[in-house]
Backbone atoms as SQL, in Angstrom:
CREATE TABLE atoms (id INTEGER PRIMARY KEY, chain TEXT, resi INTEGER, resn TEXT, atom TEXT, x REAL, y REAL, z REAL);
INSERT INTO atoms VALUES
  (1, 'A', 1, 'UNK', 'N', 8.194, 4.452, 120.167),
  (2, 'A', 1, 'UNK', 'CA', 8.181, 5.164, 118.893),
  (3, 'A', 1, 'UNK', 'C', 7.825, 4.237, 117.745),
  (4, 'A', 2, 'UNK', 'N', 8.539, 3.239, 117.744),
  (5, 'A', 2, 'UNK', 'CA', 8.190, 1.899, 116.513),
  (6, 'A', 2, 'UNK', 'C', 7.153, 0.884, 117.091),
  (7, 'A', 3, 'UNK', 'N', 6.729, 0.679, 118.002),
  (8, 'A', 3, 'UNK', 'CA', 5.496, 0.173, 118.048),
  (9, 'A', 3, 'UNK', 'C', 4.680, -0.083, 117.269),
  (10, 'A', 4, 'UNK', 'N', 3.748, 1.166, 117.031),
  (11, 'A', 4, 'UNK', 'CA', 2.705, 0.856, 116.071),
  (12, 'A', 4, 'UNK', 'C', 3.013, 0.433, 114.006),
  (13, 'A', 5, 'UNK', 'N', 4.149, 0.442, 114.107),
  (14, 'A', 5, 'UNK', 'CA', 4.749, -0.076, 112.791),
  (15, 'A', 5, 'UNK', 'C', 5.136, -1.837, 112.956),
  (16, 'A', 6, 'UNK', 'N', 5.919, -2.085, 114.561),
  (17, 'A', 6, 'UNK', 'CA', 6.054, -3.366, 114.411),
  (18, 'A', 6, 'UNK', 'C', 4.812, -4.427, 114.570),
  (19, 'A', 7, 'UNK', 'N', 4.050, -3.830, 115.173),
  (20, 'A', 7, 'UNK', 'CA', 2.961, -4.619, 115.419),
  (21, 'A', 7, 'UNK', 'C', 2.170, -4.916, 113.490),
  (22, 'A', 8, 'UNK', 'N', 2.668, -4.026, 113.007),
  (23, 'A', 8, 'UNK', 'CA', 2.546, -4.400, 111.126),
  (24, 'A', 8, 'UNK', 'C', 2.773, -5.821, 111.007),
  (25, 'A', 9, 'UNK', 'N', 3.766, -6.073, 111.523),
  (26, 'A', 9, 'UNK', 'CA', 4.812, -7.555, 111.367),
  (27, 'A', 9, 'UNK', 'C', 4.553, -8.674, 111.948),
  (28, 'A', 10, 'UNK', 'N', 3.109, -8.904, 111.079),
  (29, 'A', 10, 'UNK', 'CA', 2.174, -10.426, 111.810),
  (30, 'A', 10, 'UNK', 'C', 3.159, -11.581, 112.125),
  (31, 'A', 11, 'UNK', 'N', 4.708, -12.259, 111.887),
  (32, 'A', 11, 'UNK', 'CA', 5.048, -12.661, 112.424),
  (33, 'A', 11, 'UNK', 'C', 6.137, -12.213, 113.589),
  (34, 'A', 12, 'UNK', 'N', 5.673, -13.559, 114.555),
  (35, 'A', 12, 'UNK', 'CA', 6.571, -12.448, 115.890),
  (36, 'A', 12, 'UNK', 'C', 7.876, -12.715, 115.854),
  (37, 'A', 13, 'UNK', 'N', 8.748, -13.538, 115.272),
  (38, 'A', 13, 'UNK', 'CA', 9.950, -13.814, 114.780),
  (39, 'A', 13, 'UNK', 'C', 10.244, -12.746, 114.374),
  (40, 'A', 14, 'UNK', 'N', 9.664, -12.788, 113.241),
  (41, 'A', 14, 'UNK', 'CA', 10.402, -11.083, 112.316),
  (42, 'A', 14, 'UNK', 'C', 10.177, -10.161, 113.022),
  (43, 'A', 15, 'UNK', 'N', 9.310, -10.366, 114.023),
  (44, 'A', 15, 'UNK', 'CA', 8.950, -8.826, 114.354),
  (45, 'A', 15, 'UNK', 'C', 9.891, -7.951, 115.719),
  (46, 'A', 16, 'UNK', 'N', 10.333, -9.656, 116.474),
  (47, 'A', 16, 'UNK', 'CA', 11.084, -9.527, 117.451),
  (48, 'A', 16, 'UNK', 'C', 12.641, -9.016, 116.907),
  (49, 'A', 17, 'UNK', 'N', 12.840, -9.585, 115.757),
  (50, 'A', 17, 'UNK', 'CA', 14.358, -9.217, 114.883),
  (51, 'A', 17, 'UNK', 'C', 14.350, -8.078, 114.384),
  (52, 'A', 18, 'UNK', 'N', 13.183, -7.190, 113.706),
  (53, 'A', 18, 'UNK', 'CA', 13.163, -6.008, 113.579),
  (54, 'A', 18, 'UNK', 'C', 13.296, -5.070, 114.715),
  (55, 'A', 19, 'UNK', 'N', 12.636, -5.541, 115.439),
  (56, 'A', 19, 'UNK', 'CA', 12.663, -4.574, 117.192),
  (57, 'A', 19, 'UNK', 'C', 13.988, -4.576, 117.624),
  (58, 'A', 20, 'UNK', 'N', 14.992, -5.692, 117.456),
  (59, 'A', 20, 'UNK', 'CA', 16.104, -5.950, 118.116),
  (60, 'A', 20, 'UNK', 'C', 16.777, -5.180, 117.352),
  (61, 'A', 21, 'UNK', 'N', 16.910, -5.160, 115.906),
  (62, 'A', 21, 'UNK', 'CA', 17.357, -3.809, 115.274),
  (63, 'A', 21, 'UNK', 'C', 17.351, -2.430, 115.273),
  (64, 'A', 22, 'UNK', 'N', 16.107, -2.158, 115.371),
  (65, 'A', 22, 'UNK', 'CA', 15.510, -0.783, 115.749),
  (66, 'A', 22, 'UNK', 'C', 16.322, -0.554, 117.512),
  (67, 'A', 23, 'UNK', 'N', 16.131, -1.064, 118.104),
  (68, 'A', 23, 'UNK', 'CA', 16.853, -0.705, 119.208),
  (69, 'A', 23, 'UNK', 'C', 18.117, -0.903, 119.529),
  (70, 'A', 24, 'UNK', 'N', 18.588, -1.791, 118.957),
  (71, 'A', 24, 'UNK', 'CA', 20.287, -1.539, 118.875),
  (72, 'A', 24, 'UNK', 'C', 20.923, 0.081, 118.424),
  (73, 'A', 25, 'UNK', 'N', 20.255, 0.261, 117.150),
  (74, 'A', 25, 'UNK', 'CA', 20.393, 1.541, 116.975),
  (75, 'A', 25, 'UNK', 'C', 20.320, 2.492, 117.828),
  (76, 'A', 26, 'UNK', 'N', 19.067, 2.602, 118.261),
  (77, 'A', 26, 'UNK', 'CA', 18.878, 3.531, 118.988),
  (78, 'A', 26, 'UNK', 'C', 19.700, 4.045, 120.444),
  (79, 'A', 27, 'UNK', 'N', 19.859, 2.522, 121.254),
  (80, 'A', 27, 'UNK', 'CA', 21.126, 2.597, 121.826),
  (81, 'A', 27, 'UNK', 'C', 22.440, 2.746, 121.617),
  (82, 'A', 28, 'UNK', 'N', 22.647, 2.454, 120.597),
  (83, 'A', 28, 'UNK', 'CA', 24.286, 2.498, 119.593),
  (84, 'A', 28, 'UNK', 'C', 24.336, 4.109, 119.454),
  (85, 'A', 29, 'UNK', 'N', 23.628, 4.793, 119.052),
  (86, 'A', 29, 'UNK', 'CA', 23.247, 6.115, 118.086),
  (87, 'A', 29, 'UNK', 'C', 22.288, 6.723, 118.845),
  (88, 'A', 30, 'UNK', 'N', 22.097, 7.337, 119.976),
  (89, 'A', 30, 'UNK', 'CA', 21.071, 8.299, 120.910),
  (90, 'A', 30, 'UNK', 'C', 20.927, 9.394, 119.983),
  (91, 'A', 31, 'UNK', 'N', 22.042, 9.923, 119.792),
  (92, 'A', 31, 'UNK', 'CA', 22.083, 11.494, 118.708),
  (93, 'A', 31, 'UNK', 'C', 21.003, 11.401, 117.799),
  (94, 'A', 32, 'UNK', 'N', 20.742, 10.094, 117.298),
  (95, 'A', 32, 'UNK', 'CA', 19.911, 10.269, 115.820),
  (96, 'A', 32, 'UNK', 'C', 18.783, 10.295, 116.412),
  (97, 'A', 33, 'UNK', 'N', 17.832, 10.754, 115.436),
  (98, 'A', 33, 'UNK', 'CA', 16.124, 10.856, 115.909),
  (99, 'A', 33, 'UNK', 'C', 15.123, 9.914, 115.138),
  (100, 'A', 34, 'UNK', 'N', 14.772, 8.775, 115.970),
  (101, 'A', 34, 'UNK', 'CA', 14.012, 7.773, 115.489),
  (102, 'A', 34, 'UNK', 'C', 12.811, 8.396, 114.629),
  (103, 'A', 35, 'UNK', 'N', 11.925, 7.891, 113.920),
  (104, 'A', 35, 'UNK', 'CA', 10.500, 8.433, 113.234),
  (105, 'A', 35, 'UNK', 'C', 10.242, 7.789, 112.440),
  (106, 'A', 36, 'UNK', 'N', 8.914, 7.797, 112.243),
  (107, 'A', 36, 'UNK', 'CA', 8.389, 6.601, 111.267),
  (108, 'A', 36, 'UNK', 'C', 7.709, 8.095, 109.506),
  (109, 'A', 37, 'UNK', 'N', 8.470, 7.609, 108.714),
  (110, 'A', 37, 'UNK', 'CA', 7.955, 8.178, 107.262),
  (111, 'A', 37, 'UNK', 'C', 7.712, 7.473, 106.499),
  (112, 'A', 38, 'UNK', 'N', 6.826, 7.956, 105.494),
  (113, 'A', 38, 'UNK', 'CA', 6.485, 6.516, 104.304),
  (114, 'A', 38, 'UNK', 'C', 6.462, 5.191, 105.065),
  (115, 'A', 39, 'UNK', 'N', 5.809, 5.113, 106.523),
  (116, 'A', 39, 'UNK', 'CA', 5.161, 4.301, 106.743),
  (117, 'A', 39, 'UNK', 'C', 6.377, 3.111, 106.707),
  (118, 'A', 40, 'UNK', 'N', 7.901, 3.653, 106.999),
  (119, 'A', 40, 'UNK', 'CA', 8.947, 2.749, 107.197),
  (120, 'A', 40, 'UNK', 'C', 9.698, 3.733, 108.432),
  (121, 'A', 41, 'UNK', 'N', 9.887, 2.564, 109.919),
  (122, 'A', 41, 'UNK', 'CA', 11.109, 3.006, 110.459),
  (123, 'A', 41, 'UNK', 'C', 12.568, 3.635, 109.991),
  (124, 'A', 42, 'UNK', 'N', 12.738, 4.656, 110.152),
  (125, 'A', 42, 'UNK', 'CA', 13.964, 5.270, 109.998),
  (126, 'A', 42, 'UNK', 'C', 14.682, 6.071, 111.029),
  (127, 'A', 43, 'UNK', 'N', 15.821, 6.300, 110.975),
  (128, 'A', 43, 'UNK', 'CA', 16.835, 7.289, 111.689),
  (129, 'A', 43, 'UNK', 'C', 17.540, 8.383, 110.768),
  (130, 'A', 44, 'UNK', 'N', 17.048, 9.881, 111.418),
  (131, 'A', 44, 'UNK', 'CA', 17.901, 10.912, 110.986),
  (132, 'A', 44, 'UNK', 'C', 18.443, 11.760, 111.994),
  (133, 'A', 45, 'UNK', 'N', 19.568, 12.611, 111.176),
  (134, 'A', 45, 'UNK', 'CA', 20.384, 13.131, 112.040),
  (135, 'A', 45, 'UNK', 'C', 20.711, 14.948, 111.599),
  (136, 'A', 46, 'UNK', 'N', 20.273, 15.518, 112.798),
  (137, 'A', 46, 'UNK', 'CA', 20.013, 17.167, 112.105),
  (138, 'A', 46, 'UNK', 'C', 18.941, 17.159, 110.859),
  (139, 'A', 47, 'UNK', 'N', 18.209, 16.654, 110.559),
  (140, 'A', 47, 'UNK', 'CA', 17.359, 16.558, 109.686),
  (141, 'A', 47, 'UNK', 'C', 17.602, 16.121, 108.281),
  (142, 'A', 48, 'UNK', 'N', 18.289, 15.248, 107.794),
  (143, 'A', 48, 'UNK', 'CA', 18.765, 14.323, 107.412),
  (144, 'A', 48, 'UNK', 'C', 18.793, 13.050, 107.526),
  (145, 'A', 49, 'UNK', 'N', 18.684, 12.307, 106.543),
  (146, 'A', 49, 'UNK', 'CA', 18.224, 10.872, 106.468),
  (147, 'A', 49, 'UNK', 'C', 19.642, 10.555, 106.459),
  (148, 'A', 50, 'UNK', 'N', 19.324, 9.272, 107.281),
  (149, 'A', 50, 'UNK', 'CA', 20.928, 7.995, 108.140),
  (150, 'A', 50, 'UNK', 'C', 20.105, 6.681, 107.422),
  (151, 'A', 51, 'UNK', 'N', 19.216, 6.420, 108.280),
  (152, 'A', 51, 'UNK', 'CA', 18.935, 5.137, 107.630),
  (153, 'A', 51, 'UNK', 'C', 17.492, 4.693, 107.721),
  (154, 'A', 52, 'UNK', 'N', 17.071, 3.726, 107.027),
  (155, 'A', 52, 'UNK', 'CA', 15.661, 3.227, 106.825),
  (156, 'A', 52, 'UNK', 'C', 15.850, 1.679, 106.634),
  (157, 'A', 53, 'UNK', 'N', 14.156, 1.269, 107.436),
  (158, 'A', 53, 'UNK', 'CA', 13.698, -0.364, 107.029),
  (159, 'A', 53, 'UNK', 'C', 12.794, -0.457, 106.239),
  (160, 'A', 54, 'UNK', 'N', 12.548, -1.617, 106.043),
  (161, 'A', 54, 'UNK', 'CA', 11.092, -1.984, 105.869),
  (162, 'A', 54, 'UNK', 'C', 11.331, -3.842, 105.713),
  (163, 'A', 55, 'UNK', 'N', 10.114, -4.169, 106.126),
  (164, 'A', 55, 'UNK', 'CA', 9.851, -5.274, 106.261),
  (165, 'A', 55, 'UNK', 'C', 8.852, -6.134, 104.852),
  (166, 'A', 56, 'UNK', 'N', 9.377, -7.302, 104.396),
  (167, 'A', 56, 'UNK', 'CA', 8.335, -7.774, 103.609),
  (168, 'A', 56, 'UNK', 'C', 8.284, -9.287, 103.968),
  (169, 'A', 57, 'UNK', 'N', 7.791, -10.087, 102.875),
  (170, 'A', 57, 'UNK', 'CA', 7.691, -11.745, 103.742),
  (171, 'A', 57, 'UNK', 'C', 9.215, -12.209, 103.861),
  (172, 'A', 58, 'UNK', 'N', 9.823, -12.245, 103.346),
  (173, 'A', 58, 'UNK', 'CA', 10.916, -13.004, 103.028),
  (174, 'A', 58, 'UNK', 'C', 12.214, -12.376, 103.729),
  (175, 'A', 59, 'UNK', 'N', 12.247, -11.100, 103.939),
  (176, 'A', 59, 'UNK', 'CA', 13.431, -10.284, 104.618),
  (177, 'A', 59, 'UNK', 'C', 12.991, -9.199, 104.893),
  (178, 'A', 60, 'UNK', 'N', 13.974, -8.295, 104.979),
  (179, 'A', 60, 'UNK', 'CA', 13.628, -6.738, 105.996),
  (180, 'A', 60, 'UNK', 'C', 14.827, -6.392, 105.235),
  (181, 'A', 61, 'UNK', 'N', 14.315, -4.932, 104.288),
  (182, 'A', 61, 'UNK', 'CA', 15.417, -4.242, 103.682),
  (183, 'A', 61, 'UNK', 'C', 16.053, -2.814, 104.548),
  (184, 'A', 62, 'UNK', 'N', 17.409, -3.087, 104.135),
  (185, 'A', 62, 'UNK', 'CA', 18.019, -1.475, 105.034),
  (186, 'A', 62, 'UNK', 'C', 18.260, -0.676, 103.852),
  (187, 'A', 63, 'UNK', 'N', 17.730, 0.549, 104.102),
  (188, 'A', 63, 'UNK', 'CA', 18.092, 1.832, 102.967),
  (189, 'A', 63, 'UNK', 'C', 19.240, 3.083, 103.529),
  (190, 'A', 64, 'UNK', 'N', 19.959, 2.704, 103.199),
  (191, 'A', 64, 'UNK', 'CA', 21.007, 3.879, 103.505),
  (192, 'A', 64, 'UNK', 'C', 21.402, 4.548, 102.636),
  (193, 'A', 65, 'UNK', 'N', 20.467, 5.094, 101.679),
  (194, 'A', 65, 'UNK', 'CA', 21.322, 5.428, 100.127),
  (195, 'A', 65, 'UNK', 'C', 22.042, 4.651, 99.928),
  (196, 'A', 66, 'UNK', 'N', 22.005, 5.516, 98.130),
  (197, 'A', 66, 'UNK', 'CA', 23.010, 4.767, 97.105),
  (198, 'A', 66, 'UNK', 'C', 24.584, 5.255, 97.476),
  (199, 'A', 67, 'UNK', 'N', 25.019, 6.251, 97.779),
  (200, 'A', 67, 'UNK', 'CA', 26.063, 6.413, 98.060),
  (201, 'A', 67, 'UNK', 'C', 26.935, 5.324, 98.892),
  (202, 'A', 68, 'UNK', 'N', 25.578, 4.956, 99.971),
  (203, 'A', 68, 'UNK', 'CA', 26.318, 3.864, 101.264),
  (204, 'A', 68, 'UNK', 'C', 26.121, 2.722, 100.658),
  (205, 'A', 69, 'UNK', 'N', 25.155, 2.207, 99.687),
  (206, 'A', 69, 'UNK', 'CA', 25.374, 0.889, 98.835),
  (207, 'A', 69, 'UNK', 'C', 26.605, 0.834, 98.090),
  (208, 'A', 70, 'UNK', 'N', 26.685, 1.937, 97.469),
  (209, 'A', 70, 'UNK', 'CA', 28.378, 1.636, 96.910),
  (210, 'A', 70, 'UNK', 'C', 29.384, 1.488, 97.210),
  (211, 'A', 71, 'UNK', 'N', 29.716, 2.251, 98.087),
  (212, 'A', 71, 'UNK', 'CA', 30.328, 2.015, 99.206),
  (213, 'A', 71, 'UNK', 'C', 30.817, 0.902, 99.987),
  (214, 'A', 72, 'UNK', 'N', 29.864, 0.239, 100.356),
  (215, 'A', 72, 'UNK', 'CA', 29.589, -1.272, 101.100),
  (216, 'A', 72, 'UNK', 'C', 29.756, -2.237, 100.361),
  (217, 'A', 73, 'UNK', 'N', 29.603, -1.644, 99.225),
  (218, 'A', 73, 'UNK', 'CA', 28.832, -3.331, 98.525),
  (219, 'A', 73, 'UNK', 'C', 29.754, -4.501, 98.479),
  (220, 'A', 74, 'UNK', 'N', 30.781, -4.622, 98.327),
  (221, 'A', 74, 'UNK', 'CA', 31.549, -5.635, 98.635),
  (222, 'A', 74, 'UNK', 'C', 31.701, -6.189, 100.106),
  (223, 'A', 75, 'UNK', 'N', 31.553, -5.329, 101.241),
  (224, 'A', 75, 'UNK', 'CA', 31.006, -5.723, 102.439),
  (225, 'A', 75, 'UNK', 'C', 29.776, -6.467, 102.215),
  (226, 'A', 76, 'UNK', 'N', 28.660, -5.871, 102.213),
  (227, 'A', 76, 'UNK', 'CA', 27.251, -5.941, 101.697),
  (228, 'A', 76, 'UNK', 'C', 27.103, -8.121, 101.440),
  (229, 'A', 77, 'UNK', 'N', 27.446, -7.597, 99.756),
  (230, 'A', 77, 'UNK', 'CA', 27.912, -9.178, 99.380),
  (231, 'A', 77, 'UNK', 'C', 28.605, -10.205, 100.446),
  (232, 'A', 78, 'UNK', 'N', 29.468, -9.689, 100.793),
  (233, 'A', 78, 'UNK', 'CA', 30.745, -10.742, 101.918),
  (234, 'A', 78, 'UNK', 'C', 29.589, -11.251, 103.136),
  (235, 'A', 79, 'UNK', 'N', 28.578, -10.723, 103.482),
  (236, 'A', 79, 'UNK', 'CA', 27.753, -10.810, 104.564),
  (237, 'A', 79, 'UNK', 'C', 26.670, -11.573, 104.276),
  (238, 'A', 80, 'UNK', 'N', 26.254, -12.005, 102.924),
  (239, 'A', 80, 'UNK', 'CA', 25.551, -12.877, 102.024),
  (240, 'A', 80, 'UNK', 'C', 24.217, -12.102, 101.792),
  (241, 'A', 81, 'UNK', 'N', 24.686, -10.538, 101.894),
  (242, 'A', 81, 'UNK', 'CA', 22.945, -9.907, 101.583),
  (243, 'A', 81, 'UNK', 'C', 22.564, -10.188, 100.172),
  (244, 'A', 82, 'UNK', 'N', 21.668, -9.815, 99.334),
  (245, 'A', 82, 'UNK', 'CA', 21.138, -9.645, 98.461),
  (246, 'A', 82, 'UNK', 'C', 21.253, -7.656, 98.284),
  (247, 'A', 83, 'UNK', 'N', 21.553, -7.056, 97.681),
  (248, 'A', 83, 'UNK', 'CA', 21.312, -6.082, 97.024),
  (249, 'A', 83, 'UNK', 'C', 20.974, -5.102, 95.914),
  (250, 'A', 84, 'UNK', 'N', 20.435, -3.701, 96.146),
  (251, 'A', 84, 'UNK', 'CA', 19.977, -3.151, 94.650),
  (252, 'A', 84, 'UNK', 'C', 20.961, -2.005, 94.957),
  (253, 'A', 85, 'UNK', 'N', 19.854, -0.930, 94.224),
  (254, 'A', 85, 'UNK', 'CA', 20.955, 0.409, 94.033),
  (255, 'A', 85, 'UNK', 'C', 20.899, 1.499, 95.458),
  (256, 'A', 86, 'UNK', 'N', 19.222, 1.291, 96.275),
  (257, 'A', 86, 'UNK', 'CA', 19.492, 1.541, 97.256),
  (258, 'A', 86, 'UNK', 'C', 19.243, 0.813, 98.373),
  (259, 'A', 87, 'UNK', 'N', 19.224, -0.460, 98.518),
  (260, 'A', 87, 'UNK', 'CA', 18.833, -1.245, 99.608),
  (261, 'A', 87, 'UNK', 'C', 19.980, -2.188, 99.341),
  (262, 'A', 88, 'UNK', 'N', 19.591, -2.908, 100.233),
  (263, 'A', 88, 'UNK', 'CA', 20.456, -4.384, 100.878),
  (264, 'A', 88, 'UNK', 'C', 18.975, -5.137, 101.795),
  (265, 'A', 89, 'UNK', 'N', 19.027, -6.046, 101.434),
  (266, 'A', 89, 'UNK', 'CA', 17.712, -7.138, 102.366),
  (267, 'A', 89, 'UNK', 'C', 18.434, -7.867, 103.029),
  (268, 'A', 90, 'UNK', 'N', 18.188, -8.442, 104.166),
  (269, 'A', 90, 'UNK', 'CA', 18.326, -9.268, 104.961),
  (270, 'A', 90, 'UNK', 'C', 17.142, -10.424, 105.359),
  (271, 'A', 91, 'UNK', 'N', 17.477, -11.362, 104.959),
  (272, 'A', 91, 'UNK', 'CA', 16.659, -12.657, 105.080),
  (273, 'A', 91, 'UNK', 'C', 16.298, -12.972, 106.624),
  (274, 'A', 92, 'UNK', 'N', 15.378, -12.878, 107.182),
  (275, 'A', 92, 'UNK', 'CA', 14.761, -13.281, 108.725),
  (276, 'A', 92, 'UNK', 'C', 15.619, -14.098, 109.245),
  (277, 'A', 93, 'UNK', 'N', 15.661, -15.171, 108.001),
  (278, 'A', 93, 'UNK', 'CA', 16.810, -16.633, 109.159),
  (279, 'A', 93, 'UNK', 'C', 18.226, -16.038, 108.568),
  (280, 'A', 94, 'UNK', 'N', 18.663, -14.608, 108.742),
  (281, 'A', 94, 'UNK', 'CA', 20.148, -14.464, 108.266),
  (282, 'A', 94, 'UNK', 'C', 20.416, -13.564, 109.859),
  (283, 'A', 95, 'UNK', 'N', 21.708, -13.904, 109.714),
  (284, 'A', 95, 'UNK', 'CA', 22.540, -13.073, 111.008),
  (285, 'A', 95, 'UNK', 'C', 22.587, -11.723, 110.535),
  (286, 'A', 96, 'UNK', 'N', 22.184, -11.047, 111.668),
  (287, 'A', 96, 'UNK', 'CA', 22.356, -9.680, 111.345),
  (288, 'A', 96, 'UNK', 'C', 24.300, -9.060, 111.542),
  (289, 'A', 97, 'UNK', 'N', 24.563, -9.021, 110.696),
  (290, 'A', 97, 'UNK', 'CA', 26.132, -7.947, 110.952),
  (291, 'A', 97, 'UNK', 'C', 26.033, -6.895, 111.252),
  (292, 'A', 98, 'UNK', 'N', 26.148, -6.840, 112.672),
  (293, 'A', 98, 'UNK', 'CA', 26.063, -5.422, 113.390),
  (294, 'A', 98, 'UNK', 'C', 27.078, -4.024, 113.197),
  (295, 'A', 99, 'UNK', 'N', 28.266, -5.130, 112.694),
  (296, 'A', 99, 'UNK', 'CA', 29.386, -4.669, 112.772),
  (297, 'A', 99, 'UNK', 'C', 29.649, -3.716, 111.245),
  (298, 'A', 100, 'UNK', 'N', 28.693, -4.219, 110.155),
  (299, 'A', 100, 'UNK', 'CA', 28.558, -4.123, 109.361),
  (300, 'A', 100, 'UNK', 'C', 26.933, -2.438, 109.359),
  (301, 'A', 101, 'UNK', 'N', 26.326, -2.607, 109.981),
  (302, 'A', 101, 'UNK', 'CA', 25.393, -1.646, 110.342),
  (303, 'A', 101, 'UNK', 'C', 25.923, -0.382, 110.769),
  (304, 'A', 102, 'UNK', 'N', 26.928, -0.453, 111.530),
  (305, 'A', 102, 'UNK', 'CA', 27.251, 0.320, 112.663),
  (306, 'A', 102, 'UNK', 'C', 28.109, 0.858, 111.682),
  (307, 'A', 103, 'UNK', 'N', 29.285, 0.457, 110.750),
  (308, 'A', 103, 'UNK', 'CA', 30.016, 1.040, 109.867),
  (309, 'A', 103, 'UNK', 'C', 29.020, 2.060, 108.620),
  (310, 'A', 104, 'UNK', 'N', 28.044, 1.349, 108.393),
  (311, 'A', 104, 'UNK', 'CA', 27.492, 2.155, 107.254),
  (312, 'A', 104, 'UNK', 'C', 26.737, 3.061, 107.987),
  (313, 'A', 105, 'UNK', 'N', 26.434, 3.207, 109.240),
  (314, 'A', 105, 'UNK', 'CA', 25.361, 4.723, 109.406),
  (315, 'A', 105, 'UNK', 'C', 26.808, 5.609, 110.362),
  (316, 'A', 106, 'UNK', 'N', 28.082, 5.215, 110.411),
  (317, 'A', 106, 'UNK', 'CA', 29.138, 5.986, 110.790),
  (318, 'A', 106, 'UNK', 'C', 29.089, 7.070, 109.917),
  (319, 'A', 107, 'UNK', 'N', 29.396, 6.491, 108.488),
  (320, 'A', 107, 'UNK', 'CA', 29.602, 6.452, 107.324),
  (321, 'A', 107, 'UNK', 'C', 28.967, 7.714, 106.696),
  (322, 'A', 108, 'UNK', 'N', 27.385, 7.399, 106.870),
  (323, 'A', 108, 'UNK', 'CA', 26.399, 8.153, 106.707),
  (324, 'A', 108, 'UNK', 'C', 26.482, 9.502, 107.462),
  (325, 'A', 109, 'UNK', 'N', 26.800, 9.394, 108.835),
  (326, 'A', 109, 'UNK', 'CA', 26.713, 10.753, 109.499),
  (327, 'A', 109, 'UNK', 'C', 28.180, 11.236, 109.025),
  (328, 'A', 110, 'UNK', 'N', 29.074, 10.775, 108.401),
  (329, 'A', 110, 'UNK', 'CA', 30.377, 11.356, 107.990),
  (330, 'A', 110, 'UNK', 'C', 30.298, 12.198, 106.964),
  (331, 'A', 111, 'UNK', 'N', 29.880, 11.342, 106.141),
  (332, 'A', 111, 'UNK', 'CA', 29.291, 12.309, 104.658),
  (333, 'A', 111, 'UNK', 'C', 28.505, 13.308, 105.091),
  (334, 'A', 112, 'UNK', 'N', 27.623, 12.930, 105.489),
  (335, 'A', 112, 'UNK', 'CA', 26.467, 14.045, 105.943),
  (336, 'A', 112, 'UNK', 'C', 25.795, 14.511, 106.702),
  (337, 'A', 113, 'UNK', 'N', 27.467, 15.109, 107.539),
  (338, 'A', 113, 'UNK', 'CA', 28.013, 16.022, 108.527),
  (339, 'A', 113, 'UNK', 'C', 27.509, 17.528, 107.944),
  (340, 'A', 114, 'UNK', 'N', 27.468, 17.718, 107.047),
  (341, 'A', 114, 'UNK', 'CA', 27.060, 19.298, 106.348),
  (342, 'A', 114, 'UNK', 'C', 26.028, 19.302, 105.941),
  (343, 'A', 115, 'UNK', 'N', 25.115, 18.191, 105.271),
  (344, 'A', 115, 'UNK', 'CA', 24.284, 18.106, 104.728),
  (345, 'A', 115, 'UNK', 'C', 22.790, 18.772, 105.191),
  (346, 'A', 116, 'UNK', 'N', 22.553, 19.705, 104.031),
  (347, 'A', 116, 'UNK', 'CA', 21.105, 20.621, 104.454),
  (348, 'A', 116, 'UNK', 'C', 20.038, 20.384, 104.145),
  (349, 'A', 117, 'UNK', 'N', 19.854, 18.871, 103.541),
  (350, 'A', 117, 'UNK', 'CA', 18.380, 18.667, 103.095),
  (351, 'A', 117, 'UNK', 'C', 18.532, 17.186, 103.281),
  (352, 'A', 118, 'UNK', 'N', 17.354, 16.388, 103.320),
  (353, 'A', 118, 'UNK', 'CA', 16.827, 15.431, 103.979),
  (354, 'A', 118, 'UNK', 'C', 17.798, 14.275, 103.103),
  (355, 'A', 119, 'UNK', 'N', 17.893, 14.075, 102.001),
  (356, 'A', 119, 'UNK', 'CA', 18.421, 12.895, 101.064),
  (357, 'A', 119, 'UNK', 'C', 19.674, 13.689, 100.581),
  (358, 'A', 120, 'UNK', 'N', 20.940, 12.552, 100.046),
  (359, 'A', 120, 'UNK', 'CA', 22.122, 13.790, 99.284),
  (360, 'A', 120, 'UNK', 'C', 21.149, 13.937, 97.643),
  (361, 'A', 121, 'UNK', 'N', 22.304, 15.245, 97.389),
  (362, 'A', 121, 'UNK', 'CA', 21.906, 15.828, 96.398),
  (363, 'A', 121, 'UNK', 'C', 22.349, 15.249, 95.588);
């Protein structure tokens, strides 16, 4: 499914760390439905957005909404990300916190367990 997006990711470092992400998920989370939009890997659930990447030189940002940035953000910080209002980046040479992933798209399908349209309102 992410193939033709990782192969985007002229280095194979990053590209192998993005893949290792993308599929953790996917094994972690079967329920959700992988797909590539706006030309960024993401996961939704009942048709609803869980979570999104994207890759640039320096790191690979996760989008889980602003709701799940606020949320986190003192996690977020504690993990040494960099963040905005809806992302968090992760630096290539940074450890990924899985433990920290796995809580915010819980999170995500908790809230938006009811939710009828693609982003919250």
């Amino acid at each position: 499914m992410f193939e033709p997006y990782l192969l985007t990711i002229e280095n194979e470092g990053h590209r192998a760390q993005m893949q290792k992400v993308l599929e953790w998920i996917k094994t972690r989370f079967p329920q959700m439905e992988p797909k590539i939009a706006w030309n960024q890997p993401m996961f939704t659930e009942h048709g609803t957005f869980i979570i999104g990447f994207s890759a640039s030189k320096q790191h690979f940002s996760v989008a889980p909404e602003q709701a799940a940035i606020k949320r986190f953000s003192p996690a977020i910080a504690a993990s040494g990300y960099s963040q905005g209002s809806n992302i968090f980046r992760i630096r290539w040479d940074d450890t990924v916190d899985f433990s920290l992933l796995e809580q915010i798209i819980q999170y995500n399908q908790e809230d938006k367990r009811n939710c009828t349209s693609f982003w919250r309102k």
